[in-house]
N, C-alpha and C positions, 0 to 999 in steps of 0.2 A: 703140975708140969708134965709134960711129954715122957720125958725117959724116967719119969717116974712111971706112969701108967703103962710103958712099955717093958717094967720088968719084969716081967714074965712070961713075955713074948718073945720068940725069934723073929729078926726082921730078915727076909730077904728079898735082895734085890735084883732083878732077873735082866742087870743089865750093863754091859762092858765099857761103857762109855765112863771114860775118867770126871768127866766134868757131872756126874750124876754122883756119882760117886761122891765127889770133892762138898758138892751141895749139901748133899745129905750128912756127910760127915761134921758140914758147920752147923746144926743143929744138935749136935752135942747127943744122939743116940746109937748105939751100937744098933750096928749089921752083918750080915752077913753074902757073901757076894755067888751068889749062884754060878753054875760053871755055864758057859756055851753051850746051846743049844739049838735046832734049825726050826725055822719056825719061816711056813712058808707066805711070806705077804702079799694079802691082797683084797679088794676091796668092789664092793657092787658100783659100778659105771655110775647109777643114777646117781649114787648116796651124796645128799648134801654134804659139802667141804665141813662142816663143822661136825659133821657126826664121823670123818674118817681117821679122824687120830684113836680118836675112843675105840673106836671100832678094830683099831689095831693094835692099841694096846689090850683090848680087852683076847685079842686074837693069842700074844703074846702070853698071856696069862693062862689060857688055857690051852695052850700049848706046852707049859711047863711038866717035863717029864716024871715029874716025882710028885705023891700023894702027899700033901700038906697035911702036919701036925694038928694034934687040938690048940698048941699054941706059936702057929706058926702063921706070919703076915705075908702075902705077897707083894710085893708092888714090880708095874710094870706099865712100863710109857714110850709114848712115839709121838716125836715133835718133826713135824711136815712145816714148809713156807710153801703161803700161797702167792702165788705175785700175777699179775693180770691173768686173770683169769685160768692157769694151772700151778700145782701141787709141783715145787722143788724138794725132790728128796736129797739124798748125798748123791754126790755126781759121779758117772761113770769115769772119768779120765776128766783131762786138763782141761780138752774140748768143751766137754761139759759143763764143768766148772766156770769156764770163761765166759759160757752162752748165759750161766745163772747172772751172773756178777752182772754181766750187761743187761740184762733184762730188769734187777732192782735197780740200776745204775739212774738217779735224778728222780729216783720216783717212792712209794710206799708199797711197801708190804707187810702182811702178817702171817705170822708164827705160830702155830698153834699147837698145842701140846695136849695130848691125850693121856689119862693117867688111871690104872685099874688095880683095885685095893683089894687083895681077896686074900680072906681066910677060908678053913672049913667049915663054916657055916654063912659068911655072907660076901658080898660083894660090891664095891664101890668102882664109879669110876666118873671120872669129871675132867672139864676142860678148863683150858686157860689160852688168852687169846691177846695178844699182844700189835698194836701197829709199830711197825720200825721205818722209820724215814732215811733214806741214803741222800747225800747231796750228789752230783756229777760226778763221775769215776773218771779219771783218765787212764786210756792203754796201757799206758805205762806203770799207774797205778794198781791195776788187777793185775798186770804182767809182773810185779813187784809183790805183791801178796801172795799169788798163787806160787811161787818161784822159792817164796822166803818159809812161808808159812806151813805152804799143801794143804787145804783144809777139804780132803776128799773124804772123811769119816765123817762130816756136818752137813746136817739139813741148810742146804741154800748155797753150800760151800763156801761156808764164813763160820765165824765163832765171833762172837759181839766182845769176850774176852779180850781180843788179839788187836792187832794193830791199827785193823778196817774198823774196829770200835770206837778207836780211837779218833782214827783220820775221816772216817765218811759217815758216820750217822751224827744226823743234825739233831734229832730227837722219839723219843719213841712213848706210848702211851699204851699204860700196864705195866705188866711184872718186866723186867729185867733178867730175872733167873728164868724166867720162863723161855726168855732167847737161849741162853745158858743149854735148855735141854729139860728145866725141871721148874715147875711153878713150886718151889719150895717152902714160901708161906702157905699157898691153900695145900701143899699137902702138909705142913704138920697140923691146920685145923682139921685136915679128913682124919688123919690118923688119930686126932684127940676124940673125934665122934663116933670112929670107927671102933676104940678100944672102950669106950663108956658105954655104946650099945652092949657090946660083945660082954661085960661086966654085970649085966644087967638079966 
């Protein structure tokens, strides 16, 4: 089992977002929650969409200001939607938000989460890639979420959690947690390969 293999490691987690947190925490292993830190994002023009969450998580991870342990784990990720053809991050204002919401509004998109595993000797990092289908939004229904909710800290400005989970997605194909913020089954398998290399 996982937190067995993990005791004797420090886990930390280099990331503020309550819903990664709450993830990790149902997998039943201890961590430890790194403090804030600036880490400045950003990404080569060409890079194919599915290489730019890795890419920034991996940015993330080495950005962390403090020299890692011999027995100390990183983890660090960035979950981007992509919907016709551009990357929705969290939104600047309401504005923004609203322009998100209508642009998934009757259509599909996906979620993609980038996620980087680093100790003092190695390094992991892997994707998870999710489609999520919206049925029709009415005005008054984004004017209603955005109003009740705020969800200006979430890639796409939603939370699959929240209400909009509930009322507008007709269905989605992939991980779930992975909307969430965290593909949290494949990382307790990373973490399980990651700490048996690391043993070895």
């Amino acid at each position: 089992m996982l937190h067995k293999k993990l005791k004797s490691y420090t886990l930390i987690l280099a990331s503020q977002s309550p819903r990664r947190q709450e993830l990790i925490k149902g997998l039943d292993i201890a961590f430890t929650l790194a403090p804030p830190y600036h880490v400045d994002e950003f990404f080569p023009a060409a890079m194919p969409k599915d290489e730019v969450p890795v890419f920034l998580a991996w940015l993330k991870s080495e950005c962390y200001p403090q020299a890692l342990g011999a027995k100390d784990i990183l983890i660090t990720a960035d979950t981007l939607v992509w919907c016709k053809n551009e990357f929705l991050g969290k939104p600047k204002d309401e504005a923004d938000a609203r322009r998100m919401l209508r642009l998934m509004s009757g259509s599909a998109h996906e979620v993609l989460t980038g996620v980087c595993l680093r100790s003092s000797q190695k390094k992991v990092t892997f994707l998870s890639s999710t489609q999520v289908h919206f049925r029709q939004l009415g005005e008054d229904e984004i004017s209603y979420y955005l109003s009740v909710y705020r969800p200006y800290d979430k890639a796409g400005a939603y939370g699959i959690q929240e209400w909009i989970g509930y009322a507008a997605i007709e269905r989605i194909e992939g991980s779930y947690y992975n909307v969430m913020g965290l593909p949290i089954q494949q990382l307790y398998v990373e973490l399980a390969k990651l700490t048996d290399s690391l043993a070895r």
